[in-house]
N, C-alpha and C positions, 0 to 999 in steps of 0.2 A: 613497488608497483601501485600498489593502493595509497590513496589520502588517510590518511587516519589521526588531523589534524581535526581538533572542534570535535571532535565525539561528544565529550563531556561525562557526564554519568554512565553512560552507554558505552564509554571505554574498559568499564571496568568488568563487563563479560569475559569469563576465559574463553570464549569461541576466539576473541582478537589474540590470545597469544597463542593459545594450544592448535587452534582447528584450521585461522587462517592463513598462515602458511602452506599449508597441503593444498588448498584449495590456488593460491597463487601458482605453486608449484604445477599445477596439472591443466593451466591455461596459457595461451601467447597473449600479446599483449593487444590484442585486433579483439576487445569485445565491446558490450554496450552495455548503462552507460557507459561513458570514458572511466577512466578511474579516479579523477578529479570529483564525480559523481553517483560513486557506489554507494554514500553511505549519507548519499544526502536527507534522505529522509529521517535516520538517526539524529544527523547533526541538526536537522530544522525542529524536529519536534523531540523534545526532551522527557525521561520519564516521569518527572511531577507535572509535566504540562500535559501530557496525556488523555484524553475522555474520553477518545472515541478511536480505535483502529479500524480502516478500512485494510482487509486482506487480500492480496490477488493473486496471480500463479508467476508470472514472469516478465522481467523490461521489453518494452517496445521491438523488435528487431531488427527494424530500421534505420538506417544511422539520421543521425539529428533528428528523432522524435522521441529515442528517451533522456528523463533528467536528472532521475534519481528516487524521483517521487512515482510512485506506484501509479499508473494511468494517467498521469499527467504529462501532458505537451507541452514543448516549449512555445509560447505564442511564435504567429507567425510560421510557422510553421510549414503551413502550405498544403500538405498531401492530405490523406485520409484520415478520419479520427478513429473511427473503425469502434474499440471497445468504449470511447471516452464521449463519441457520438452516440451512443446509445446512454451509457450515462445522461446523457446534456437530456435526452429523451425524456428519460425516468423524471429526473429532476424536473420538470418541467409537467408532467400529466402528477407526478405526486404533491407539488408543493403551490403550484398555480405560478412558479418565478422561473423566469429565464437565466439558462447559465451559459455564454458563451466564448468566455476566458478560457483559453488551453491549459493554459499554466495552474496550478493550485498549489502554488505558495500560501494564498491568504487559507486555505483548509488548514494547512500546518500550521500557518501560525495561530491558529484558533484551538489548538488544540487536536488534532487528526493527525492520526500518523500513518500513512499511506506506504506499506510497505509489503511487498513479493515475497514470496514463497523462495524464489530464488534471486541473487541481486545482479545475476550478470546473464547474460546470453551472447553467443557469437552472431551477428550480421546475417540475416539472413534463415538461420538455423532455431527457430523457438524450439523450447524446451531442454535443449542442449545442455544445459548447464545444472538439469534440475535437480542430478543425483549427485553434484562435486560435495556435497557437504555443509549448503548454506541452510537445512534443515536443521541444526544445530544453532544455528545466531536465530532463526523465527523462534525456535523451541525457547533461549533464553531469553528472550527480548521478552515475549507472551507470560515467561512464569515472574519474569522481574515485573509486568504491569499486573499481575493474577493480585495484588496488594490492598485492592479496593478497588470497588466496583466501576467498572465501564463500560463503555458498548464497543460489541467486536459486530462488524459485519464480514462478513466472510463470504466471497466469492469465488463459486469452482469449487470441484471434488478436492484440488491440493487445498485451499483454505480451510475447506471445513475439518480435514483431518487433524487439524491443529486444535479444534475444540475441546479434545480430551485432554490440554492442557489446563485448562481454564477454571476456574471454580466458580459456583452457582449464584454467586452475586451479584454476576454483570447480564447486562443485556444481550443475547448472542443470537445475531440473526442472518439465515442463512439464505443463497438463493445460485441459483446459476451464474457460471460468469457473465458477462454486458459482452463478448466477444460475438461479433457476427455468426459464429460457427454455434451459440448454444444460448444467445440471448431470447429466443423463441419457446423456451423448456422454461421460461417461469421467471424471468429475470424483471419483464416488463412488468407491472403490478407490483412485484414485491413492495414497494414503498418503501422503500430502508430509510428516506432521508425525514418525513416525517414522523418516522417510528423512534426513530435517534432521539430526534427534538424532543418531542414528547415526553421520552424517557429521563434527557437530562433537567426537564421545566419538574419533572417531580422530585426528580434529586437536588434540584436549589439551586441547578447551573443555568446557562445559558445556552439557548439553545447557538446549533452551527449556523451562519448566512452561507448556504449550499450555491445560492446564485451570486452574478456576478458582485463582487466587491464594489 
C-alpha cells in the first residue's frame, strides 16, 4: 500500500517493519496524502540534514491539498490555505519578508522537516486516523533527531506532547496550532520563525529563508 522506496536512514526505524503493518491493515485505501506521498517528508529531509522540525497534528483533508509535507500545499492549488495562510501571516509580521509559495519543498530541503503527529487522514474526516498507531514513527523519528541539538517547533496540544521526548539541548518552542479554529490563543506573535534563525546564527548554522525562495 505505502511507498517505502527512498526512505533512506529513516528506513531503519522498527515502526516500518513491526507497527506499520497494523496500521495498513486497519485503513482502505481512500486516504490523504495518496500513498505515493505518506512518507514524503522523511524521504525529503534526511536525519543528518535535520536542524529544525516543525510539528503539527494531521494532513490536509482535502483531496489535492495535501503532499506529504506537514502544512504544505501543492502550488496551484486553488482553494483555502486555511492553517498555511496564517502561517504566510506570521512569517510576514515576524520576519518583515513575504512568503507566498504553497509548496515548501525549499523548507525541506534546507534542512526542516515538516512532519504530523499523524501521516494519513480519510477525505473529509480530520483527526481520524490520529490513534491508528502513527504515534509510534513521531516518537522514533523525535528520539533518532534527540542526538544533537536542534529546534523543534511544536504546534497544537498533539505536538507539544512529544516534548517529553526531547532532551534539553535543543530549542523547543511551543504555541497554538495556525489552524483557523485556535490560531487566535496565541499563535499570532509567537515568532517562531525569527526565534529559529537566531538560535541557529549562534549555533554556527544558517539561518532558514522562511520566505519565498
Amino acid at each position: 500500500m505505502f511507498d517505502l522506496t527512498d526512505l533512506g536512514a529513516w528506513g531503519d526505524l522498527p515502526f516500518f517493519a513491526h507497527d506499520l503493518p497494523d496500521i495498513a491493515a486497519q485503513i482502505d485505501e481512500d486516504f490523504l496524502p495518496p500513498p505515493t506521498l505518506t512518507f514524503a517528508a522523511l524521504k525529503r529531509t534526511q536525519p543528518d540534514e535535520t536542524r529544525v522540525v516543525i510539528l503539527g497534528q494531521d494532513p490536509y483533508h482535502t483531496p489535492g491539498k495535501a503532499d506529504g509535507l506537514a502544512f504544505s500545499i501543492p502550488d496551484g492549488f486553488g482553494g483555502r490555505l486555511d492553517s498555511l495562510g496564517n502561517i504566510f501571516k506570521e512569517i510576514q509580521s515576524d520576519t518583515g519578508h513575504a512568503r507566498t509559495k504553497t509548496g515548501l519543498q525549499d523548507w525541506a530541503d534546507q534542512g526542516v522537516l515538516l512532519l504530523n503527529t499523524a501521516l494519513t487522514v480519510p477525505p473529509g474526516q480530520p483527526k481520524a486516523h490520529a490513534r491508528l498507531g502513527w504515534s509510534t514513527l513521531v516518537t522514533q523519528a523525535l528520539k533518532r533527531l534527540d542526538d544533537r541539538p536542534r529546534a523543534f517547533i511544536l504546534w497544537g496540544a498533539p505536538a507539544q506532547a512529544y516534548a517529553k521526548h526531547l532532551g534539553p539541548d535543543h530549542l523547543i518552542l511551543r504555541a497554538p496550532h495556525p489552524s483557523p479554529l485556535s490560531v487566535h490563543r496565541g499563535f499570532f506573535g509567537s515568532r517562531p520563525f525569527s526565534k529559529v534563525n537566531q538560535w541557529l546564527i549562534e549555533q554556527g548554522q544558517e539561518p532558514i529563508n522562511w520566505a519565498d525562495p
